[in-house]
C-alpha positions in Angstrom: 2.9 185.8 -38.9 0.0 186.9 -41.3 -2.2 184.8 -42.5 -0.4 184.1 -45.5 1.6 182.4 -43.3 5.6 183.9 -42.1 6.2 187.4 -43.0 9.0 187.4 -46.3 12.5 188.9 -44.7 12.2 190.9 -47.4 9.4 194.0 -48.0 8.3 193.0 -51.8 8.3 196.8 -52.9 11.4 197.3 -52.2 12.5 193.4 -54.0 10.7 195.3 -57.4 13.0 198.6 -56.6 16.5 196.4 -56.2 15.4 193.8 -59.2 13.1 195.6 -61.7 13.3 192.3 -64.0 11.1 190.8 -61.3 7.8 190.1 -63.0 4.7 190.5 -60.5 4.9 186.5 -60.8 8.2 185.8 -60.4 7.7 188.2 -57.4 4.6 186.1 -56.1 6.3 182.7 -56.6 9.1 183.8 -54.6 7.0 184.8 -52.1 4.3 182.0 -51.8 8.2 180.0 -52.0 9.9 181.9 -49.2 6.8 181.4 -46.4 6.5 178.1 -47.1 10.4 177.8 -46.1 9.9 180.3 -43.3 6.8 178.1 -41.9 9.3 175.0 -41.9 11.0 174.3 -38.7 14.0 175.9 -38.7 16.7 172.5 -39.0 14.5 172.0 -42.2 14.6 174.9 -43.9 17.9 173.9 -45.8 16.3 170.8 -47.1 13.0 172.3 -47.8 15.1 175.0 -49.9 17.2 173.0 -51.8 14.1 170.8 -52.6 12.5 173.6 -54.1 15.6 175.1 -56.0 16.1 171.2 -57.8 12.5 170.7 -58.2 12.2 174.4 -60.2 15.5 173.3 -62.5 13.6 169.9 -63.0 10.4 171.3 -63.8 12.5 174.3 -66.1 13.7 171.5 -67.8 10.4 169.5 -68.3 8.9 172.5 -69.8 12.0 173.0 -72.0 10.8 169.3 -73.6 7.4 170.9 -74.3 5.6 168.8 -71.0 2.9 170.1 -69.7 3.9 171.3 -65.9 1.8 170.4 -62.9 0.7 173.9 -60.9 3.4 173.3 -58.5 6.3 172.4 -60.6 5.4 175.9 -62.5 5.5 177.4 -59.1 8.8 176.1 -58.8 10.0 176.8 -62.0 9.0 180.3 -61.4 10.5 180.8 -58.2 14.0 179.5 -59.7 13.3 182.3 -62.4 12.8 185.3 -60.2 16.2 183.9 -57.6 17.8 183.5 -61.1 17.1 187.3 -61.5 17.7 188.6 -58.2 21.3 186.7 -58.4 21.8 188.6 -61.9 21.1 185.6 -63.8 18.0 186.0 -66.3 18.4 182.7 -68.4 14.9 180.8 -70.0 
């Protein structure tokens, strides 16, 4: 554990090497995203996942109707941007 919190499973230089689209904030929402999982108990990670992945669509969605977005619903909405581009979807 750092202090960050959990260590990503992933090494984030070599997340910008397989997904180049990743912008350094996609990459750091997906990060501050992932150890906040990580630091969950394990039996809630699921949950605490697909909390974040419906909270990111609702918040894309909010800014799509021009509302101003809370820091963490643009957190969210980032880190469903850079899964979007590690999954080969780049949609905004």
């Amino acid at each position: 554990m750092t202090a960050a919190g959990p260590k990503p499973p992933v090494d984030a230089e070599r997340l910008r090497r397989q997904f180049p689209a990743l912008t350094d904030d996609d990459l750091a929402a997906y990060l501050e995203v992932t150890r906040r999982i990580l630091a969950a108990a394990p039996d809630a990670r699921p949950r605490i996942t697909r909390e974040a992945l419906t909270g990111g669509r609702q918040a894309r969605e909010k800014a799509a109707r021009g509302e101003t977005l809370s820091a963490a619903d643009a957190l969210l909405a980032r880190y469903v941007d850079a899964m979007g581009k590690m999954q080969g979807r780049v949609s905004r």
